[in-house]
VEXRORO-964574 format. One record per residue (C-alpha): residue number from 1; x, y, z. Coordinates in steps of 0.5 Angstrom, whole numbers, plus 500, padded with zeros to 3 digits. Layout:
  nr   X   Y   Z
 NUM   X   Y   Z
...
end
This chain:
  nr   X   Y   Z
   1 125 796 324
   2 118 799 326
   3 115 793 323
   4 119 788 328
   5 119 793 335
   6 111 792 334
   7 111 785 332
   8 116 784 339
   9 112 788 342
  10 105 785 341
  11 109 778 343
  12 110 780 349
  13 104 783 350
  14 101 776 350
  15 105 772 354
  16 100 768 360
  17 098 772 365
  18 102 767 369
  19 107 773 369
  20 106 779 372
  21 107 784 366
  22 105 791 364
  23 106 796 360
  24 111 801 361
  25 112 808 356
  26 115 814 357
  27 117 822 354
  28 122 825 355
  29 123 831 352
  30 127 838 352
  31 129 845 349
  32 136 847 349
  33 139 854 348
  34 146 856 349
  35 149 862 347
  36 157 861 348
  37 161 867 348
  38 169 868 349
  39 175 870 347
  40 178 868 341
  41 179 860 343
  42 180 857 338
  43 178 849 343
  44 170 851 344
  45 170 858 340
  46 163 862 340
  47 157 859 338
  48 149 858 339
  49 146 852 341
  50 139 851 340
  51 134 845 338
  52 130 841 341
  53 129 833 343
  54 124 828 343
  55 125 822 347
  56 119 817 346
  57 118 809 348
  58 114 804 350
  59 116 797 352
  60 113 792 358
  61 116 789 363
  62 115 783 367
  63 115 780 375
  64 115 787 377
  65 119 791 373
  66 124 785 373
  67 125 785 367
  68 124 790 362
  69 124 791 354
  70 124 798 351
  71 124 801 345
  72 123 808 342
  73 127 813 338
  74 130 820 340
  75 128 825 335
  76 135 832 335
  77 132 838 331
  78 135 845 331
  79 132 850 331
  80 131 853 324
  81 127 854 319
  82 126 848 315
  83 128 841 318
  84 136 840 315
  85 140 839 320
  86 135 833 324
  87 138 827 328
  88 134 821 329
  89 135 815 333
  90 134 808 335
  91 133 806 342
  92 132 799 344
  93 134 795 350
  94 133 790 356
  95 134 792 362
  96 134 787 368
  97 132 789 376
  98 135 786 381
  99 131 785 388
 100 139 786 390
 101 141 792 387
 102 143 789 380
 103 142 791 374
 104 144 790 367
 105 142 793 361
 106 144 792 354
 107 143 795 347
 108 141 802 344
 109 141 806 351
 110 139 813 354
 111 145 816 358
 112 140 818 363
 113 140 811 365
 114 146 811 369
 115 146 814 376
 116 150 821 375
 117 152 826 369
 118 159 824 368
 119 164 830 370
 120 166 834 364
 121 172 833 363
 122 170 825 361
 123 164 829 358
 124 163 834 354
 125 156 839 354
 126 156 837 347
 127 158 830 348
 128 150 829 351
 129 148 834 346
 130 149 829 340
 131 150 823 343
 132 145 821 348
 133 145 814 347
 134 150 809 349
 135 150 803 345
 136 153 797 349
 137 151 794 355
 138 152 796 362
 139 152 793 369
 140 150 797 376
 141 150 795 383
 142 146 800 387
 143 145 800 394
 144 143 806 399
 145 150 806 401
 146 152 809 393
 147 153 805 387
 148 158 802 382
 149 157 801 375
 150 160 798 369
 151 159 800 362
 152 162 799 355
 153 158 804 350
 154 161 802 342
 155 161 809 339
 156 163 808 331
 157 164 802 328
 158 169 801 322
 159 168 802 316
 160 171 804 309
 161 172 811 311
 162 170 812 319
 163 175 809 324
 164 172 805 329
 165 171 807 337
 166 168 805 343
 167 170 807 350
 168 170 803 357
 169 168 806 364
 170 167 805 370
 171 164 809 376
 172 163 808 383
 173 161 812 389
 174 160 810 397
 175 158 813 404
 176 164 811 408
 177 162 814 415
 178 157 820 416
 179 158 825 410
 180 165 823 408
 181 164 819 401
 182 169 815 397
 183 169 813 389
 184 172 815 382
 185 172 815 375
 186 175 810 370
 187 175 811 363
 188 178 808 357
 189 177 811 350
 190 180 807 344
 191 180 810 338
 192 182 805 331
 193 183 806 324
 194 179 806 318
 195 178 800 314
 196 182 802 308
 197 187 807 312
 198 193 811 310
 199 200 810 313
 200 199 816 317
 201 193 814 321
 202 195 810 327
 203 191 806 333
 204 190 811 340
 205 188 811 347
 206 186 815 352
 207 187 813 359
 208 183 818 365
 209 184 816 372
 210 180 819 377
 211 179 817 384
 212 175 823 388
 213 173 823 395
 214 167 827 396
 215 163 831 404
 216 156 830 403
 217 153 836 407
 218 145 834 404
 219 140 835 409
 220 146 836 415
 221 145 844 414
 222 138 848 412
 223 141 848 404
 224 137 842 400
 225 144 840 398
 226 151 842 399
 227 157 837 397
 228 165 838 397
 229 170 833 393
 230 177 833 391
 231 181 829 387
 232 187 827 382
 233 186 826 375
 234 190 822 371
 235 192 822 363
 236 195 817 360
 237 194 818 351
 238 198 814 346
 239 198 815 339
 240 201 808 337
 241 205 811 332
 242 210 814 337
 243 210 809 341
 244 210 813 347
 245 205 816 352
 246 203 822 354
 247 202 821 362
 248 199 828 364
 249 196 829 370
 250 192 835 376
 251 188 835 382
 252 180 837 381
 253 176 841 386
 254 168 841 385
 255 163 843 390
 256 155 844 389
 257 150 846 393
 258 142 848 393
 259 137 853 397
 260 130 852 393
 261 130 854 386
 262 138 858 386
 263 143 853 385
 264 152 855 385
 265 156 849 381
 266 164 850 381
 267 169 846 379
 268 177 848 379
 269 183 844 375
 270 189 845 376
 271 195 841 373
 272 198 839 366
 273 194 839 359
 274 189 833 359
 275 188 832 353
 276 194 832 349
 277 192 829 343
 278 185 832 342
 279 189 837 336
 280 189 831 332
 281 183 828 334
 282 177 831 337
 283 172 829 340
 284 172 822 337
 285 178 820 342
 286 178 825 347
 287 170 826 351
 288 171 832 355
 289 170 838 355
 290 176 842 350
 291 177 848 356
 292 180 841 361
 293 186 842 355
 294 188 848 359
 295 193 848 365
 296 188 852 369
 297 180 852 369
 298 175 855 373
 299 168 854 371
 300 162 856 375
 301 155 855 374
 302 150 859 377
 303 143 855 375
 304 136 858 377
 305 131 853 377
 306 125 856 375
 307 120 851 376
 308 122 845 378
 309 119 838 380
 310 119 831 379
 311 116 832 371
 312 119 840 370
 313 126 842 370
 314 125 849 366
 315 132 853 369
 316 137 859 367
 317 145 859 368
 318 149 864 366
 319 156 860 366
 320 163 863 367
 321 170 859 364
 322 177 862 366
 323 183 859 365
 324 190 861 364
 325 189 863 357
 326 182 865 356
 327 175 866 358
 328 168 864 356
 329 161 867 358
 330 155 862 356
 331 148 864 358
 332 143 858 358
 333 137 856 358
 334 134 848 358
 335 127 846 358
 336 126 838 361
 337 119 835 360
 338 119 827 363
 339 113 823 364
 340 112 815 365
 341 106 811 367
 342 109 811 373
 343 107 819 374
 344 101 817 371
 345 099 813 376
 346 100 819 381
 347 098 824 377
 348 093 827 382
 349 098 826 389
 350 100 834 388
 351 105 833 394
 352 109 827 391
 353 109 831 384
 354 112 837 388
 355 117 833 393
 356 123 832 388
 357 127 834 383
 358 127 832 376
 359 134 833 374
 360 137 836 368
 361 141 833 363
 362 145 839 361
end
């Protein structure tokens, strides 16, 4: 495979100097370490994630950043004493930029392209721990006004004993008037079966529902942001086995804002159990975040960004979990490294570099 990323590489690179094209590279890297402790949850039960991840790529990109070929690999290392335990993974993908506001993008893709974090109760912590690439193609209209993006991320492929996967989202979020916004989520997660599968394994679905509409405060009072949402989350799971449906559903209620470097997430769910087949099946149908299974959860983040601009997230969170049942207590602390030809370019422009934020992927 490395072979054939130099040998495309070097094509492109040759292409006339009719086209306008440049070499585009990029590192992204990051230090993860979250202690998690609790009671005796048996859904996310006590555990210590620490690892590293590195991120390279290197591609070009021509008539302005218009279209854009990328390759790389993304290298997961916990953090022990010797190597086992590592994940290496392929990154390569076309991303076309619209002048419009399109963009479609396929192949073996970075998450951190799509314009948010998905909510957790789509995906889990872990999810963008062990999986940070989609593998599939996506489509994305962005405009000042908000964004709307489809996505389609084939996540197993069937084999004589591993069951086939993918999952279809889409998301969307638009100013309506002043600070009142409207969007949601759409997100289908199918699960097959496996080449050579026994009587007892069926084909599942997962269905979630989730329009939101949002009050965006951001630079409207003297915090540096401040967003209230609320919203409906519909559940609808299906073992075909049964041949009936499990239709679940809740209100959820987020709210996040930030003042320098001191930063307070909450997110509230009340309603029925989201995910009614995660017992049988775990993560490879059900996304989110395990404490969503529970008829009550609060989770509060409080996040302290220790150095923070538009290259460095390093930060500090203590996390609290409630639920009806249970509670967790994590401590975490992540490093996020990202730097692209672009940055370089400003390298020296002090107030540029210090006037944003890099967000956190975890």
């Amino acid at each position: 495979m490395r072979n054939w990323l130099l040998a495309i590489l070097t094509l492109l690179l040759t292409i006339p100097p009719l086209v306008a094209q440049e070499v585009e590279w990029s590192v992204d890297a990051s230090v993860v370490m979250n202690n998690r402790e609790g009671g005796e949850d048996h859904t996310t039960p006590d555990q210590t994630f620490f690892f590293t991840r590195l991120a390279p790529e290197m591609g070009v990109s021509l008539n302005e950043a218009e279209h854009v070929f990328k390759g790389g690999v993304v290298w997961y290392q916990p953090m022990i004493d010797d190597l086992s335990g590592y994940k290496v993974l392929p990154t390569l993908y076309y991303r076309y930029n619209g002048a419009d506001g399109w963009h479609v993008t396929a192949g073996l893709m970075p998450r951190s392209l799509m314009v948010e974090r998905m909510p957790r109760y789509l995906w889990s912590d872990s999810l963008n721990y062990c999986q940070p690439n989609m593998r599939g193609i996506m489509t994305q209209l962005i405009k000042p006004a908000g964004y709307a993006e489809l996505a389609v991320d084939w996540r197993q492929v069937q084999t004589e004993k591993q069951r086939e996967a993918f999952t279809l989202m889409l998301n969307t979020d638009w100013r309506i008037a002043g600070p009142v916004r409207l969007g949601g989520h759409i997100q289908y997660s199918h699960l097959a079966m496996s080449r050579n599968h026994s009587e007892e394994e069926h084909v599942n679905d997962d269905l979630i529902i989730n329009p939101m509409v949002s009050l965006d405060l951001s630079h409207r009072t003297w915090l540096d942001s401040l967003r209230f949402s609320a919203g409906t989350v519909i559940s609808m799971d299906r073992n075909r086995g049964e041949d009936r449906w499990y239709n679940h559903a809740g209100v959820v209620l987020t709210a996040t804002a930030r003042w320098r470097w001191l930063q307070l997430d909450e997110t509230f769910y009340s309603g029925r159990d989201l995910m009614p087949l995660y017992p049988l099946h775990g993560s490879q149908l059900n996304l989110g975040d395990p404490y969503f299974s529970y008829s009550t959860y609060s989770r509060t983040d409080l996040i302290f960004h220790i150095v923070s601009n538009r290259f460095v997230d390093l930060n500090g969170s203590l996390m609290l979990h409630a639920t009806n049942k249970t509670t967790g207590f994590w401590q975490q602390v992540t490093c996020r490294f990202y730097i692209d030809n672009h940055l370089w370019k400003r390298r020296h422009d002090n107030a540029y570099l210090k006037s944003g934020h890099l967000p956190s992927l975890y």
